[in-house]
C-alpha positions, 0 to 999 in steps of 0.5 A: 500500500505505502508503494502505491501511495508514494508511486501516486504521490511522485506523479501528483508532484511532477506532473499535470496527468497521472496514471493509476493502474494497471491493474484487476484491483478496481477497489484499490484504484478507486480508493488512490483516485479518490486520494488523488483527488484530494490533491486537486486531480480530478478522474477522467477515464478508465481504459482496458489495457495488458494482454488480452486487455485483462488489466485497467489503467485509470487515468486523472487530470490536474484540476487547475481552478483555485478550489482544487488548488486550495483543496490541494494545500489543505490535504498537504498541511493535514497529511504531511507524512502521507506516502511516508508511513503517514496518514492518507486522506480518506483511508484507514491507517496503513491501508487503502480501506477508506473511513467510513465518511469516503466509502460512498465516495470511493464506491461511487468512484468504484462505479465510474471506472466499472461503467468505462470498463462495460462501455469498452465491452459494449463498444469493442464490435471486432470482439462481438464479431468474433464471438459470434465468428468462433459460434459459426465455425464451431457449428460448421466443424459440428455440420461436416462431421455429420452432426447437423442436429448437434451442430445446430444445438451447440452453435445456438447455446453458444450464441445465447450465450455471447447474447446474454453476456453482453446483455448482462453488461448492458443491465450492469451499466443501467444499474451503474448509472442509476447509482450515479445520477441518485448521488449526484453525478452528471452525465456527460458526452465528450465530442466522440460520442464517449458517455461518462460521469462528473462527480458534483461539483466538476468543472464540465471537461474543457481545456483543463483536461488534457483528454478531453475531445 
């Protein structure tokens, strides 16, 4: 933990964009982007990344307004050892368990990298395609093996199958947004069509966010 913190730490103090991740602990990345967020960052996105795009790599923006700035001082003058041993904004001594008063917060932010990661699935048309590509081939393996009725059952349950799992994703993004709009959050499209959440009180993406459309 002490690692990850001090790693999060170095990028706020050198630079205007800081990556969390990758990594599968989405829990533990919600609860560094909500530290860095105490240091006047502010969340962006979270892609799909690694081998078989398996991993998440968040990534966060310098908010350059004098709020996130005053935000920023504040968190440094309370928490003067935090990455040393020391205690970090919003979290349990020690560990990224958040205190009681940031675990909506951190599970709210939990839900903003979850609905990026369900949109890539929802949007990778290539990966849909070959789903369905490998169900077809494998029925067709099935039909010259002189199996058409076993062809025909296997290629169908597959198919079902790819269908109800982008489903599911679907449902869990409707519940996703749901959370997110009853605790305040905007939603917002940037100019490439790409739907994503601001936390009440976020400046709309703009010229302060370096990846913004």
């Amino acid at each position: 933990m002490e690692r990850e913190i001090s790693g999060l730490l170095r990028q706020i103090a050198r630079k205007d964009v800081v990556e969390i991740g990758p990594g599968s602990a989405v829990g533990r990345m919600a609860a560094l982007v909500h530290v860095a967020e105490h240091y006047g960052f502010e969340y962006d996105r979270s892609i799909r990344t690694g081998h078989k795009k398996t991993l998440v790599l968040a990534r966060m923006y310098r908010d350059p307004s004098p709020r996130a700035r005053a935000r920023e001082a504040a968190t440094a003058a309370a928490h003067p050892a935090a990455g040393n041993g020391g205690a970090v904004p919003g979290m349990r001594q020690g560990s990224l368990r958040p205190l009681p008063e940031a675990r909506d917060a951190v599970a709210r932010t939990k839900d903003r990298i979850m609905f990026d990661v369900l949109s890539s699935h929802a949007a990778d048309t290539p990966r849909k395609v070959l789903g369905y590509a490998m169900c077809a081939a494998f029925a067709l393996v099935l039909l010259v093996s002189g199996k058409p009725l076993v062809a025909l059952a296997g290629g169908g349950v597959l198919a079902a199958f790819l269908t109800g799992a982008f489903k599911l994703g679907e449902i869990r993004r409707q519940q996703i947004t749901a959370r997110l709009t009853a605790a305040g959050f905007v939603p917002v499209r940037d100019g490439s069509g790409r739907q994503s959440f601001l936390r009440p009180g976020q400046q709309l993406p703009g010229h302060t966010n370096p990846f913004a459309s």
